[in-house]
C-alpha positions as CSV (number, residue, x, y, z in Angstrom):
1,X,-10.8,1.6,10.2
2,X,-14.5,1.5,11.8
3,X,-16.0,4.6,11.3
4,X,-18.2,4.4,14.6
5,X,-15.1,3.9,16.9
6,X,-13.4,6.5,14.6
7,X,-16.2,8.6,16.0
8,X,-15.9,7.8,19.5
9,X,-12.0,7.8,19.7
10,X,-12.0,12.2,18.9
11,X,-15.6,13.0,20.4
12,X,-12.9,11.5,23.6
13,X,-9.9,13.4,22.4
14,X,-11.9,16.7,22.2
15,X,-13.6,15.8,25.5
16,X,-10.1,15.3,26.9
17,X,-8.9,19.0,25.4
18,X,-6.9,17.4,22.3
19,X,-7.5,18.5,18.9
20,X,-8.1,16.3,16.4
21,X,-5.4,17.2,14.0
22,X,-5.5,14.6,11.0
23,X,-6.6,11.0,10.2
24,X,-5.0,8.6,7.9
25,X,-7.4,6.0,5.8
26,X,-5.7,3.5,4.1
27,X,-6.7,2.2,0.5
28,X,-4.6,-1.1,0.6
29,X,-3.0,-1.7,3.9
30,X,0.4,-3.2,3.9
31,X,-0.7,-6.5,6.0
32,X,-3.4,-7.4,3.7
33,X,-4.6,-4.8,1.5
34,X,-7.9,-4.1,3.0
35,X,-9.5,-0.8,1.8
36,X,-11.1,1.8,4.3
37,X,-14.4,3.1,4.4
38,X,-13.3,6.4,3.1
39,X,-16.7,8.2,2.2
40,X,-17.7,7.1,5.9
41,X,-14.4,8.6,7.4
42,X,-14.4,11.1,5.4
43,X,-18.2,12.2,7.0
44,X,-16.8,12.1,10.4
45,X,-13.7,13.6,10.1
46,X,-16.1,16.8,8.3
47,X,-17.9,16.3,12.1
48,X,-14.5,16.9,13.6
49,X,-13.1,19.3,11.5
50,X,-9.6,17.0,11.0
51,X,-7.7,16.7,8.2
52,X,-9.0,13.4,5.9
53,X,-5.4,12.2,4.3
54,X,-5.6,8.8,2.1
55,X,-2.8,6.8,1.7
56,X,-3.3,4.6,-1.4
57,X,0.8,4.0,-1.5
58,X,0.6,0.4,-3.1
59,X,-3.3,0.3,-4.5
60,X,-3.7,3.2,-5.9
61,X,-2.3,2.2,-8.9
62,X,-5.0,-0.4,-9.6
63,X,-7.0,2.9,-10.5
64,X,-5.4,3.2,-13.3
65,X,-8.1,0.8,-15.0
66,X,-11.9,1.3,-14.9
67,X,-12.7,-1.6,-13.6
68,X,-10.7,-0.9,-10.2
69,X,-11.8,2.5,-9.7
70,X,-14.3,1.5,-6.9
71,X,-10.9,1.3,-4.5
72,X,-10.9,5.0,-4.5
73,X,-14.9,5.6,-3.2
74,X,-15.3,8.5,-1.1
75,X,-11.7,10.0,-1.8
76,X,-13.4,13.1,-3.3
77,X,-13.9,14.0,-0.1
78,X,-10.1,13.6,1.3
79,X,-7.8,16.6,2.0
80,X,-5.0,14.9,0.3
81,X,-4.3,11.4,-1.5
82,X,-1.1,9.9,-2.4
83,X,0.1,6.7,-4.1
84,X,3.7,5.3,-4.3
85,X,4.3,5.0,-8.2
86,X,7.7,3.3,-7.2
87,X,5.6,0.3,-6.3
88,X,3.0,-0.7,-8.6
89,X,4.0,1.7,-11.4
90,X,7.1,0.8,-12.8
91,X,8.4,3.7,-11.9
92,X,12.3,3.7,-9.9
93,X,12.1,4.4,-6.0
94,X,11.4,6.7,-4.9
95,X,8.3,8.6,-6.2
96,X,5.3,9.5,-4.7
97,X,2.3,11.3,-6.9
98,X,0.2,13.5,-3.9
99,X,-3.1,15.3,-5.0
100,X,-4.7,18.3,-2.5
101,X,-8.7,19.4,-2.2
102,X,-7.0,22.5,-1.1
103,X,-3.0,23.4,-1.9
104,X,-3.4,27.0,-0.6
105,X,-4.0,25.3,2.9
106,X,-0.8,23.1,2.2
107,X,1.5,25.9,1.1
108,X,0.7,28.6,3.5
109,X,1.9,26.3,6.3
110,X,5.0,25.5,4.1
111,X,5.7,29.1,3.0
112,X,8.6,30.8,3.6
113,X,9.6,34.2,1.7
114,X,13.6,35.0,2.7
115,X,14.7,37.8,0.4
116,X,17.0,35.6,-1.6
117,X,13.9,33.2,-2.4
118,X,11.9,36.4,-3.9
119,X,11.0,36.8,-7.2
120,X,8.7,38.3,-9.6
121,X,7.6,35.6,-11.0
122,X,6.9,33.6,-7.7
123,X,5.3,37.1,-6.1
124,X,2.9,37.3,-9.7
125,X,0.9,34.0,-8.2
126,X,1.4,32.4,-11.6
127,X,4.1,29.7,-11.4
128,X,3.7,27.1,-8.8
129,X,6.7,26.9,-6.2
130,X,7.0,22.9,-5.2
131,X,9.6,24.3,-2.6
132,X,6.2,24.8,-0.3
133,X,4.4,21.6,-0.3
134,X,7.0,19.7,1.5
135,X,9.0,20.0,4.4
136,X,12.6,20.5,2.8
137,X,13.3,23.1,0.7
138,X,14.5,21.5,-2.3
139,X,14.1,18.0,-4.0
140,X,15.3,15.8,-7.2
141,X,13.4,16.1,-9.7
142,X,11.6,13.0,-9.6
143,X,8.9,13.8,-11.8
144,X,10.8,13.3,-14.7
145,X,11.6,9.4,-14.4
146,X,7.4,9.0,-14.0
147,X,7.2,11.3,-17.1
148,X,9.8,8.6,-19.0
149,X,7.1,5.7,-17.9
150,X,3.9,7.4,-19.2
151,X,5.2,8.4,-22.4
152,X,6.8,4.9,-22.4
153,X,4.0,2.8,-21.8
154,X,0.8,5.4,-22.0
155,X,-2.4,5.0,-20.3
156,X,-3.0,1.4,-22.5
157,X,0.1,-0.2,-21.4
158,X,-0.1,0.3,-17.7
159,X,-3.2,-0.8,-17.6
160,X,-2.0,-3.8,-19.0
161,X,0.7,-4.7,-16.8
162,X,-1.7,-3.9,-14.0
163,X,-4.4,-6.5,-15.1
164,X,-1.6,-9.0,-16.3
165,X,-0.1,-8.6,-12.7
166,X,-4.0,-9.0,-11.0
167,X,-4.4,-12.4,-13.0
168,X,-1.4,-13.8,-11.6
169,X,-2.3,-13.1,-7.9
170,X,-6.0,-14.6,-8.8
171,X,-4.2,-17.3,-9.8
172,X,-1.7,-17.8,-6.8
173,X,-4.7,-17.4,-4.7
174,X,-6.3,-20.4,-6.9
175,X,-3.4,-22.4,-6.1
176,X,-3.7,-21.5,-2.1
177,X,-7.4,-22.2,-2.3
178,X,-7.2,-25.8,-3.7
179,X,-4.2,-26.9,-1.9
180,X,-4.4,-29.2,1.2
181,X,-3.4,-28.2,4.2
182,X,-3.1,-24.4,3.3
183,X,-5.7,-21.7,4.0
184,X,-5.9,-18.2,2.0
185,X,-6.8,-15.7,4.3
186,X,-7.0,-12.9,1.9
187,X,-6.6,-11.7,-1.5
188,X,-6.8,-8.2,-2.5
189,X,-5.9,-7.2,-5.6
190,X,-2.4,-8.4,-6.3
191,X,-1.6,-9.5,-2.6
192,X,-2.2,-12.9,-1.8
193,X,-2.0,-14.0,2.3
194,X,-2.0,-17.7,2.9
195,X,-0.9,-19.6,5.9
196,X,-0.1,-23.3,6.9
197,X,-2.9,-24.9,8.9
198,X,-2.4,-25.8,12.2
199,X,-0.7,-23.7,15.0
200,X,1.5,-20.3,14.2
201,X,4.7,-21.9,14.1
202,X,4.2,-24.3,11.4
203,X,3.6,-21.0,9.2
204,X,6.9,-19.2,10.3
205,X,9.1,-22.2,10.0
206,X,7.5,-22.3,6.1
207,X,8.8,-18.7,5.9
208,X,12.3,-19.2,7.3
209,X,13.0,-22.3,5.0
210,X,11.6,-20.7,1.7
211,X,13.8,-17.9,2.4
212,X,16.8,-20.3,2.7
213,X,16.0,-21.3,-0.5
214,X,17.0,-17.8,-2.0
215,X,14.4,-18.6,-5.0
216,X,11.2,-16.6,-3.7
217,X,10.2,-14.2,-1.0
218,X,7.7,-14.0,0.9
219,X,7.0,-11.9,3.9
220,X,5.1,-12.1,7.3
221,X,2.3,-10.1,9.3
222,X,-0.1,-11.2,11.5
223,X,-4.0,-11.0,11.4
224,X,-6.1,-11.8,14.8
225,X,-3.4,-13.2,16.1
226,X,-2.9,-15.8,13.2
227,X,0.8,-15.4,11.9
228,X,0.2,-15.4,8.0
229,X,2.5,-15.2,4.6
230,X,2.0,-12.1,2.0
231,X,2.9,-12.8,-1.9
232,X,3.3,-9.8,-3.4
233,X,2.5,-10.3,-7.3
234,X,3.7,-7.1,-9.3
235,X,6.9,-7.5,-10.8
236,X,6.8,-7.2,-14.9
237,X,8.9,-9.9,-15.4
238,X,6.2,-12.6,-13.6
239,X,4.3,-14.5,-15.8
240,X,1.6,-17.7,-14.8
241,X,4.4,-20.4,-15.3
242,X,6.9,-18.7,-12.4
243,X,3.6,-18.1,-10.4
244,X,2.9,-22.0,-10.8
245,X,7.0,-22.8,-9.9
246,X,6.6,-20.8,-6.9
247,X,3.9,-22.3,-5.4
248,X,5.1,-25.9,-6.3
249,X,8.3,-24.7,-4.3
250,X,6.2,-24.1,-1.1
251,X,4.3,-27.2,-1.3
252,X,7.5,-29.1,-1.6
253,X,8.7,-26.9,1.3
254,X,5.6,-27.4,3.5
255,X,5.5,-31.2,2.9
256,X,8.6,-31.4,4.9
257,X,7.2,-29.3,7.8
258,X,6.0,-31.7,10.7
259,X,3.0,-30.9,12.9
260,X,5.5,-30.1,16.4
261,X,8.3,-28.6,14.6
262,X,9.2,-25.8,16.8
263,X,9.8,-22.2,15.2
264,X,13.0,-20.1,14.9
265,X,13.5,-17.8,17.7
266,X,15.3,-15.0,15.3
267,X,11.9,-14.7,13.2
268,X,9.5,-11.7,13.3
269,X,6.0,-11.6,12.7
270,X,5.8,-8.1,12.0
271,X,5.7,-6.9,8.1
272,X,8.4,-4.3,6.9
273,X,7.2,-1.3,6.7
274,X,6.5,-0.5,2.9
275,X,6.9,-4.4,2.0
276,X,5.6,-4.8,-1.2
């Protein structure tokens, strides 16, 4: 997100009579992981007077170790943050953690007081009612299951499987980089997006045969235009050999690929949303 057309776009909207409700900065899009300028955002979006929400869904969990921290500059200044532990965390689907500058500004649009819902306790102010940070009025209890993995693991061992899973994606991204005929387009933190060089189609048809191969998956987005692969390293159960067999699999895959060989209508270029 640029800032300066960020800027532009709600100086138009409040021109226009709209009100700049909320904006969205992303720390790790899904297409390629690229990390906003939050502290920038976060300046005019203060100008603005909109809501600053940060959705750190897969990278956030990098922050669990020092040395990745710097993903998360300028979130101090967000309304409200949230990361999808299912994702990066080992931690079963779903389960989202969610911090708020401000949960009195959450909850009193959430509130609702029905008789039946009274209570002393709740009335005293000194037990927090989840029921009024979400839309629905009741959830699972899906706390627990991200309780299991910290006591499980602790701070040391997530950190751990975080920076194993970081050394395998700097070494897929290795293997991109000195491979010819391929070109890595980007690689943040454990995603790695590489294409085929040459025109689009070359790319996709890579794609559809690997997944016809049922052994890895891989899945497309596309950047400027370019139609581009995403590898997603973050599974515990990855280690540098299977990185090294996948990527011999697509080099075998993409020697077979000629220069004119058309693409399959059925694919799509667009990424799933939460692909991981």
């Amino acid at each position: 997100m640029d800032p300066r057309a960020l800027r532009e776009q709600l100086a138009a909207d409040r021109a226009a009579g709209v009100v700049p409700a909320i904006v969205v900065a992303s720390v790790g899009t899904t297409g390629t992981c690229a990390i906003d300028p939050v502290a920038d955002i976060a300046v005019v979006c203060r100008e603005f007077g909109a809501w600053l929400h940060v959705d750190a869904a897969y990278a956030g969990s990098a922050a669990v170790c020092p040395e990745n921290r710097w993903i998360n500059e300028g979130v101090e200044h967000a309304d409200s943050y949230a990361v999808n532990c299912h994702k990066w965390l080992l931690t079963g689907p779903p389960c989202d953690a969610m911090w708020v500058a401000d949960r009195h500004s959450l909850t009193a649009a959430m509130d609702i007081c029905p008789p039946f819902l009274r209570n002393q306790a709740s009335e005293s102010g000194d037990v927090t009612d989840f029921r009024d940070w979400q839309v629905p009025l009741m959830h699972p209890f899906r706390a627990l299951k991200l309780w299991f993995v910290l006591r499980t693991h602790g701070v040391e061992g997530l950190r751990a499987h975080i920076r194993e899973q970081l050394s395998h994606a700097a070494l897929l991204a290795d293997l991109v980089r000195d491979s010819p005929g391929f070109e890595l387009v980007s690689h943040s933190l454990g995603l790695v997006c590489f294409r085929l060089t040459g025109d689009n189609a070359r790319t996709e048809c890579l794609r559809n045969d690997l997944d016809a191969t049922h052994q890895i998956l891989v899945t497309p987005t596309t950047v400027d235009g370019r139609y581009i692969l995403r590898a997603a390293l973050g599974s515990r159960l990855a280690s540098q050999t299977s990185v090294r067999n996948a990527w011999a699999l697509v080099r075998e895959i993409a020697a077979t690929i000629p220069d004119n060989r058309p693409a399959s209508s059925e694919s799509s270029p667009t990424t799933p949303v939460g692909a991981r």
